[in-house]
N, C-alpha and C positions, 0 to 999 in steps of 0.2 A: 144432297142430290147432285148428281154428278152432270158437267156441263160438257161441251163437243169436244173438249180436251181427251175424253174417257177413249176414242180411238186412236192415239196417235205414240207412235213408238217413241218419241224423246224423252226420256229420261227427267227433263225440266220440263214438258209440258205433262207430263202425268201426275208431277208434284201439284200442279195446281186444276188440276180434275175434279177434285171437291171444292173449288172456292165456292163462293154464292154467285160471284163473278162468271157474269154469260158467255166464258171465252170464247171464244174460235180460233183453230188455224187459222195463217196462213193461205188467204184464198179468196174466189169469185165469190162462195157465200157471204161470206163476210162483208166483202165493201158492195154484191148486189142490196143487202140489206140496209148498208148506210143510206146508199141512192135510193131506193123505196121510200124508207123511212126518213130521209132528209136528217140525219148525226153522224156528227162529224165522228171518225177512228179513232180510239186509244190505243195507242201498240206500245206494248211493255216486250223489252228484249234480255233476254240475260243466258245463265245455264246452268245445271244444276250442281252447280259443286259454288257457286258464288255465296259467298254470306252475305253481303246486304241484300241480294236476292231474296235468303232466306228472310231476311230482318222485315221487306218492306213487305212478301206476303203475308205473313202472320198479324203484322200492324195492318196492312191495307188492303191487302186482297181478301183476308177470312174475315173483314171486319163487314158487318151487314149490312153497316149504315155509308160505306164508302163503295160497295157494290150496289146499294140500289141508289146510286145515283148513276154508277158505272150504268148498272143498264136500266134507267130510265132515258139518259140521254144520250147516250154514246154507241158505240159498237166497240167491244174491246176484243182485239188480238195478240196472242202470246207469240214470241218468235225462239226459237233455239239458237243464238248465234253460231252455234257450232255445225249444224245443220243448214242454216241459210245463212252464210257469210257475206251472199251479196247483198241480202235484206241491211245484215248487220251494217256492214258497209257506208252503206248509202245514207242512212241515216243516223249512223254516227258522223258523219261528214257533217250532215245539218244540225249537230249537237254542237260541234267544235266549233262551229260557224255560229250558231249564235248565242250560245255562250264563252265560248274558250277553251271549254275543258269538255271529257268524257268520262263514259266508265259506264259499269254495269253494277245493277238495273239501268237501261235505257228508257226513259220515257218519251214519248212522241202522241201529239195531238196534231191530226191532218184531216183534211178536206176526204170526202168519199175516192175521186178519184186519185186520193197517195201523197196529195200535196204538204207536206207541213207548215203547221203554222206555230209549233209551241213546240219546247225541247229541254229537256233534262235527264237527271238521274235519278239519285234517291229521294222521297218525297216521305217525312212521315204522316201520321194520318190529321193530326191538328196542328195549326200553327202555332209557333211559339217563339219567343226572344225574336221577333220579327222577320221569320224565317216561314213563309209560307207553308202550310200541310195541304193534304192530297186532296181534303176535304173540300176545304174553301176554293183551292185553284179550280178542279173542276166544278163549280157552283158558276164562278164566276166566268170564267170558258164556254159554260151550257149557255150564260144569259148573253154573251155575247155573241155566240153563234146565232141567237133568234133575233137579237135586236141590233145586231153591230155588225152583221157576218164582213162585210165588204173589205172593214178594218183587215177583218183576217185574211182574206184570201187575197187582196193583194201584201200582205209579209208574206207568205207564202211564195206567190209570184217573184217576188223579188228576191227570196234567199235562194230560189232554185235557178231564176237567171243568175245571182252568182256564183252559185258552185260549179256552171254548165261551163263557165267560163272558164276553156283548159287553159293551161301557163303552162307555157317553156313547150317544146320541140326536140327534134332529136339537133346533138352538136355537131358543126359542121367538119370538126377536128375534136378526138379525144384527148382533154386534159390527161398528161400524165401524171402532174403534181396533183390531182384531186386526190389520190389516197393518201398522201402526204399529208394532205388538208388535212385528213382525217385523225393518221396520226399523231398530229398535232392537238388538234382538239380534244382527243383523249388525253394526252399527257398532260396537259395542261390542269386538266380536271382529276388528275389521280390521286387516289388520297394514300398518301407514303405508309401513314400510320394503318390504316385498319384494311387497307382493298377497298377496289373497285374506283367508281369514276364518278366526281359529283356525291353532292350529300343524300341524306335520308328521302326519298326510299330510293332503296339500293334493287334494281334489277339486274338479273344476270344476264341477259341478253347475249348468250352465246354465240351467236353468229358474229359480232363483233368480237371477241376473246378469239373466235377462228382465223377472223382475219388480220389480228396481230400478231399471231400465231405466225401466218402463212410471210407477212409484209415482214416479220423477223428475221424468218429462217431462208427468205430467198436475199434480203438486203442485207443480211449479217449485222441485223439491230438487235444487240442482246441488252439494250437499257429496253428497250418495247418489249421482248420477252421477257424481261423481268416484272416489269407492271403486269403483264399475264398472269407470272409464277405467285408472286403477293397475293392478286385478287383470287387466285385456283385455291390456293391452300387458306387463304381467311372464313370464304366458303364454306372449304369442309372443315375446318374448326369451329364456326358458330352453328348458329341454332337452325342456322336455314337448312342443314342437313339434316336428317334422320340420323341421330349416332346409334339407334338402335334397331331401328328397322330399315333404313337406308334410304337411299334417295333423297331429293330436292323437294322444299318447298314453294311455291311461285315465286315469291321477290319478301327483303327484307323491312320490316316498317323503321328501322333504327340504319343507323352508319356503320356499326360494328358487324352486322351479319350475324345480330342474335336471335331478335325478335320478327321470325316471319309472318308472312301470313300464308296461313298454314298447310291449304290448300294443295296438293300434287299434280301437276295437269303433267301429261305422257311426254307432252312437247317438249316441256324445257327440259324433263332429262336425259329424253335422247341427245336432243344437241349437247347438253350437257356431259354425258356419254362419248360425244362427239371433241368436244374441246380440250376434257381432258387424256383422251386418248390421242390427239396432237402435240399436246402438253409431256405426255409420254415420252412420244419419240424423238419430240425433239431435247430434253431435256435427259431421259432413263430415268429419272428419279420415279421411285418407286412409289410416293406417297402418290402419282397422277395414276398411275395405273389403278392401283387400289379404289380411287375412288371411283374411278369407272367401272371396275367388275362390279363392286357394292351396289352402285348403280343400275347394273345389270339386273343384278339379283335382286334387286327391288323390282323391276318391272316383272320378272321370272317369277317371282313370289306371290303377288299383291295385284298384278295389273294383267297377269294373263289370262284368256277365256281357254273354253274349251278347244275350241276348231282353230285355234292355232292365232289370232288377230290379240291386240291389246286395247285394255279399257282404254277410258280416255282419262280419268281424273279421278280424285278423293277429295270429298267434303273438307270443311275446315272445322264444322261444325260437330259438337259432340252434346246431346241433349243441350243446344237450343248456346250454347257456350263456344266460341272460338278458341280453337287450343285446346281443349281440355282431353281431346285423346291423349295430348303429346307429354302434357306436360305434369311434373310430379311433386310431391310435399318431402320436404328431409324425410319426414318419424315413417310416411310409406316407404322408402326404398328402405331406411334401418329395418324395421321389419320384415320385408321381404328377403333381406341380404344378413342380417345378423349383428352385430353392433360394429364390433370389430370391423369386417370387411366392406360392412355398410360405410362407416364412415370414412375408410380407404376411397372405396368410390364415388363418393357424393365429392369427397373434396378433389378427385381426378377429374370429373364433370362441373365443377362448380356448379354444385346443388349445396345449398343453405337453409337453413331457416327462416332465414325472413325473404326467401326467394330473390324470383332476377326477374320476377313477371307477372304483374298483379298477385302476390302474395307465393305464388307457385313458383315451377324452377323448369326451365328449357336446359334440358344438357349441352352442354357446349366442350369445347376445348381450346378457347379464349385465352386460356392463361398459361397458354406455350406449353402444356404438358405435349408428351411425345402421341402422336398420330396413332401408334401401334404398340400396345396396351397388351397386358395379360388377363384381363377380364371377359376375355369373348363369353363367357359361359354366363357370366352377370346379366352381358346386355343381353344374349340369347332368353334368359329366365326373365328380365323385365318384358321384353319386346313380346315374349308369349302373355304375361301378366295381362298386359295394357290393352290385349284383343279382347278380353271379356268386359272391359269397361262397358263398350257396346261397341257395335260391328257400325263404320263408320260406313258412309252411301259411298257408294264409288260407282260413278255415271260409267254403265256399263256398254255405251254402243259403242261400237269400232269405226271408227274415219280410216278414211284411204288416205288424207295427206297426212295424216298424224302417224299413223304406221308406215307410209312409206319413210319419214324420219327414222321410225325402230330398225326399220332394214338399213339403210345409211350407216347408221349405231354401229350395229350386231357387228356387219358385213367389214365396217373400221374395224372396230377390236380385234374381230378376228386377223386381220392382217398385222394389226400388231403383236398381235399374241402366238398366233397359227393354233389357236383354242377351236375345236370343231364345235363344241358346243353353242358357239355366237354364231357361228354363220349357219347350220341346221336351224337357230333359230329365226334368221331373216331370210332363209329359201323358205321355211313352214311360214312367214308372215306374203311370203310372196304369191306363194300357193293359195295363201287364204284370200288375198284379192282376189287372186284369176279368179277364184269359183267364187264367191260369192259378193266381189264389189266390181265387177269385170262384167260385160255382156258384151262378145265382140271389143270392136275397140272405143265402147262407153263405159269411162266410170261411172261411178254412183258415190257420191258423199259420204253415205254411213250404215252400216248394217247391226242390225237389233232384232232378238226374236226371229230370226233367220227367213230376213226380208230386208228388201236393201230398200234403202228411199232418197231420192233428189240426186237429178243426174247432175254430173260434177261439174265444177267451176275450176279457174285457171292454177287454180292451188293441187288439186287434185291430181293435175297430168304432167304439171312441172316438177313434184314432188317424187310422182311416182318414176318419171324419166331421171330422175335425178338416184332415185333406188335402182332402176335396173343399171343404171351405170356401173355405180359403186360395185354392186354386186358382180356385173362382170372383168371390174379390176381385179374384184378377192377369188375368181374363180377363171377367168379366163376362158369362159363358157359363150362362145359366141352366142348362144338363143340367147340371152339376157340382152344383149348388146342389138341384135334384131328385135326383140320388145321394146327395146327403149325408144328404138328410130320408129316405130307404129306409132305410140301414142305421143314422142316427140310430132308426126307429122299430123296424128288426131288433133293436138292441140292447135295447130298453126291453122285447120280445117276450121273449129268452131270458134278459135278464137282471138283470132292475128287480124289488127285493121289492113283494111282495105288500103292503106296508103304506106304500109309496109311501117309505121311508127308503132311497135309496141304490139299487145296482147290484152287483149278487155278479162275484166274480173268474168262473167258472166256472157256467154255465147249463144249459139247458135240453137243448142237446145233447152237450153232454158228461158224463164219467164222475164218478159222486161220489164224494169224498172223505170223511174221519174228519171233515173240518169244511170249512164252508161260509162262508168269509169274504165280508167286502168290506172291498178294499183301499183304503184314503185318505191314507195318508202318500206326501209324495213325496220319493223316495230317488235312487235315480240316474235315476231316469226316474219323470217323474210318473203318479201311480199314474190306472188309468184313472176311476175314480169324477172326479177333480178334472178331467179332461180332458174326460169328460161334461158337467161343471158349464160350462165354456167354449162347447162345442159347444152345450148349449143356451139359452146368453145369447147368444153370435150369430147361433143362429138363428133367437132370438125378434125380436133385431134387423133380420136382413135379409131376414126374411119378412113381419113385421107378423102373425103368427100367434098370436093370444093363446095356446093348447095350449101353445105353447114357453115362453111366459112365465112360465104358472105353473110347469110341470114344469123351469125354470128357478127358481126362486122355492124349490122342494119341496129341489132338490137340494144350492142354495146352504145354505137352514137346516141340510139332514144333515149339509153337511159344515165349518158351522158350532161344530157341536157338537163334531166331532171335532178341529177345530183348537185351541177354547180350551186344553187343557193343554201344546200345544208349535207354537206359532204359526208359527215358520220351519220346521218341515216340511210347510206346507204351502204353501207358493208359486204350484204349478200353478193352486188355488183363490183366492188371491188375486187371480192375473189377471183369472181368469172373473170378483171380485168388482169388479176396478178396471173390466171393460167395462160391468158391470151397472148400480155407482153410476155410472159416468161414459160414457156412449154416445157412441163415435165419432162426429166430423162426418159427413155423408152428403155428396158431391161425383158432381153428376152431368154428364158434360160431352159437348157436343157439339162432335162434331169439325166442321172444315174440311172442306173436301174434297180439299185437300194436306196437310193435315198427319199424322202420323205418332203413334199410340196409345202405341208404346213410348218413345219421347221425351217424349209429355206425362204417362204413369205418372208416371217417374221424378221427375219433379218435385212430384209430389204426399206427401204425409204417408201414413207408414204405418198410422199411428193413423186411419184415415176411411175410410167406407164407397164408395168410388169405383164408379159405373157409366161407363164412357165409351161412347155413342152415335157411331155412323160416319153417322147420320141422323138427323134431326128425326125425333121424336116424340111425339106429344101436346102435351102444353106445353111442351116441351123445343126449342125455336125456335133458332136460330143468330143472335146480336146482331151488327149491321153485318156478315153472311155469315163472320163468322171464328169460331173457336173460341171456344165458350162455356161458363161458369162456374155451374153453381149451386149455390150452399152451404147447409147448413142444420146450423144447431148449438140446442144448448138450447131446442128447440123452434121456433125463432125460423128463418124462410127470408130470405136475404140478395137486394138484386137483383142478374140476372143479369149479369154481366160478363166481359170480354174476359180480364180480368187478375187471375187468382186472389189477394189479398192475403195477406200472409203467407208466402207458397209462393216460396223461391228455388230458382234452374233454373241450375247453375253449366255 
């Protein structure tokens, strides 16, 4: 029998539309009926491509005897993290807060009116080795609501007075050694031997690779780009790649970068997308481009819809098993491939017989074999193989802050490359906002079944500001650059405090909360305040708008303040601080009248403000009728020239 879940477009709450579990959204129903009925909230948070998610409904939520306690005495609510992130938010705050740690499934037990009084994650259904199950906690939670409540609702009371309690302000003076801090802190944690930063488990956290990236190639620190280069190409040598269907896995459970989990979320490979097409140019090696087209073609292939937007994620899950899309036995690939070239292959992948992963084998290329192989046709015929395994779930709504990343991607590549096909396809993901995650200058969170739902949060308008930029670097298209300043100024409308410190998760159109943050650490995705701070140091840059300057200026100091006590979580912010101390070159160029914009892109530095002219303009004249050069750095305009200096065109 299906429960209030059966109307709602998420992807993870449709999964649990059948439990015996009385869900509900998200909503007035729900906690009106706690207040009637005087029971306290269960709210289970997760999304649908999570495996313990998977793990705990099947244990807990399909189980009959842990639902009819759910609803004889509770109210239980399902949340989509990915659709309500200020939901998620907030009471993940109150997880970390009274245990220490997070993660999804989120569990929460609160008061009718939202209060929490109890917090965790995974739960299974009976206790065991003294590990509490789902069972007995809420037995014991019911008897204490009737006969103890008081206990409960003031811990409640009291974890919420401390989370309310902001820390830190905006700085009076911006530290300029704070990214220093940073990179220090990472070097310090690099690991020489295998990549990456710190031991098991290994997160790729891109935005931090971007910003050593950026902190290398402006301070001429090629020991910091080289910790970059290690961990980029470990990466794509182990298992956290797809060496046959391509793309990223979420993060590694081993220090080698063999063993992921296995999961694809859109996020980490655009940025990913993103670092190693930085990676690129500052370096040409060939093996960073490669994996970012690969890259590409993974979201092109596997993650694109129809109307032009991308999924959000793929399962990890394969019949009820982790991995088991991915991963392969010796005597299957010999037989698919023939003895001979079978075994050529297995030993190029390290695939064995007695496996690299509970009995099974993660292809990799760990063992220093070359990047770039004669086997395309292999992996082609494995990677077709492995889709009849079974068609893995892949959470098909579309988010606006996750696609405005694809566009950032594309709209990169494409300037490295002058490939039309990545930027056609981040103007078709840009198109597919306006019409259908766009109303006027509202977004909306996510669109599914072609219907948008949950007007957006501060992630949403800093992301997408942060796309229409990009895009009118790769295109030089002023509308892009006047979209950007709309919903740049949307966002400062619903969601900029009143005392000019920063930008609230959640605004003016949307629902409030027990608490009203604003987010500035940046975790797997940088938080949107730090993305603000970027969006408006460039746009103070390629407008010449004083407004942006200061409100640039306001937002660097807030989130100054917040970095001083743990400087590598903030990265996203550093950026915005490396463009701000350091203002890209500006390069304005006038073309030929044969020659070719996407060709002479590519040739150009990432790091510079490029306009390219298909015609003379104002002072913008063409030198001896061919393509012309004007630079201007540290104030200082260079004269015009045929032959960009510094800039090589392989």
């Amino acid at each position: 029998m299906s429960n209030r879940l059966r109307d709602q477009s998420s992807p993870y709450l449709l999964q649990h539309a059948e439990n015996p579990v009385e869900w509900y959204p998200w909503g007035t129903e729900a906690f009106e009926k706690a207040q009637r009925e005087d029971k306290p909230v269960f709210l289970s948070i997760g999304y649908s491509t999570c495996h313990w998610c998977h793990v705990m409904e099947k244990e807990s939520f399909e189980n009959t005897a842990v639902a009819e306690i759910l609803n004889r005495d509770f109210v239980s609510i399902k949340v989509d993290r990915e659709e309500r992130p200020d939901i998620d938010h907030v009471y993940m705050s109150v997880c970390y807060a009274m245990t220490g740690s997070g993660g999804w499934p989120l569990s929460i037990i609160m008061t009718p009116d939202q209060k929490p009084f109890f917090a965790g994650t995974y739960f299974a259904p009976e206790t065991k080795g003294g590990i509490v199950g789902i069972r007995d906690l809420l037995t014991v939670i019911a008897g204490k609501w009737k006969n103890n409540r008081k206990e409960l609702v003031e811990s409640a009371e009291l974890i919420l007075a401390q989370l309310k309690e902001e820390s830190g302000s905006s700085a009076e003076s911006i530290d300029d050694k704070l990214p220093e801090e940073a990179i220090q802190f990472f070097s310090a944690r690099f690991d020489e031997e295998h990549g990456g930063f710190g031991d098991a488990p290994k997160f790729p956290i891109p935005h931090n690779l971007i910003f050593q990236i950026l902190y290398a190639a402006i301070n001429g620190k090629q020991d910091v780009f080289r910790q970059v280069k290690v961990t980029l190409e470990k990466m794509r040598r182990g298992g956290i790649f797809d060496h046959f269907g391509f793309g990223f896995s979420r993060y590694s459970t081993d220090k080698y970068y063999l063993v992921p989990h296995f999961e694809k979320m859109l996020y980490d490979n655009a940025l990913l997308m993103i670092a190693y097409t930085a990676a690129y140019k500052m370096s040409g090696e060939a093996l960073f481009l490669d994996t970012a087209e690969k890259t590409a073609a993974y979201l092109f292939r596997d993650m694109l819809g129809e109307d032009g937007g991308f999924y959000s994620a793929q399962d990890a899950d394969c019949r009820g098993e982790e991995g088991g899309f991915y991963v392969w036995d010796y005597e299957e690939v010999i037989k698919l491939l023939g003895e001979e070239r079978g075994r050529r292959f297995c030993e190029y992948f390290g695939i064995t017989k007695e496996g690299n992963f509970e009995g099974k084998n993660i292809p990799n290329l760990l063992n220093r074999n070359e990047i770039f192989d004669s086997f395309e046709g292999e992996k082609e015929l494995l990677y077709e193989y492995r889709k009849f395994r079974l068609k893995l779930h892949t959470d098909d709504k579309i988010l606006t802050s996750w696609n405005s990343l694809v566009i950032y991607a594309m709209a990169f590549l494409y300037r490295a490359t002058g490939n039309l096909h990545y930027l056609a396809a981040a103007k078709r993901v840009q198109q597919f906002i306006e019409k259908s995650l766009a109303y006027d200058n509202t977004l909306y969170v996510s669109f599914r079944d072609h219907i948008r739902f949950v007007k957006g949060f501060l992630d949403e308008y800093a992301y997408y500001t942060a796309a229409l930029i990009q895009l009118y670097e790769a295109t030089s298209d002023g509308s892009y650059l006047e979209r950007a300043e709309e919903i740049c100024a949307q966002a400062g409308r619903q969601f900029k405090n009143e005392n000019g410190e920063g930008y609230f998760l959640y605004g003016t159109e949307n629902d409030s909360l027990i608490m009203h943050p604003k987010e500035t650490y940046d975790g797997a995705l940088p938080s949107g305040n730090s993305v603000m701070a970027y969006c408006l140091v460039r746009l103070s840059q390629l407008t010449g708008k004083e407004m942006y300057q200061e409100e640039a200026k306001k937002q660097l100091a807030f989130l100054a303040g917040k970095a001083e006590d743990y400087p590598a979580g903030n990265t996203m912010f550093f950026i915005a601080l490396l463009f701000y101390n350091h203002p890209p070159q500006t390069i304005t160029v006038v073309l030929a009248e044969h020659d070719i914009s996407d060709e002479i892109r590519k040739c150009l530095p990432l790091y510079a403000d490029v306009r390219i002219l298909k015609e003379e303009e104002g002072e913008y004249k063409r030198l001896n009728g061919k393509t012309t050069f004007y630079v201007c750095r540290d104030f200082t305009c260079l004269p015009p020239t045929n032959q960009l200096p510094s800039v090589i065109c392989e």
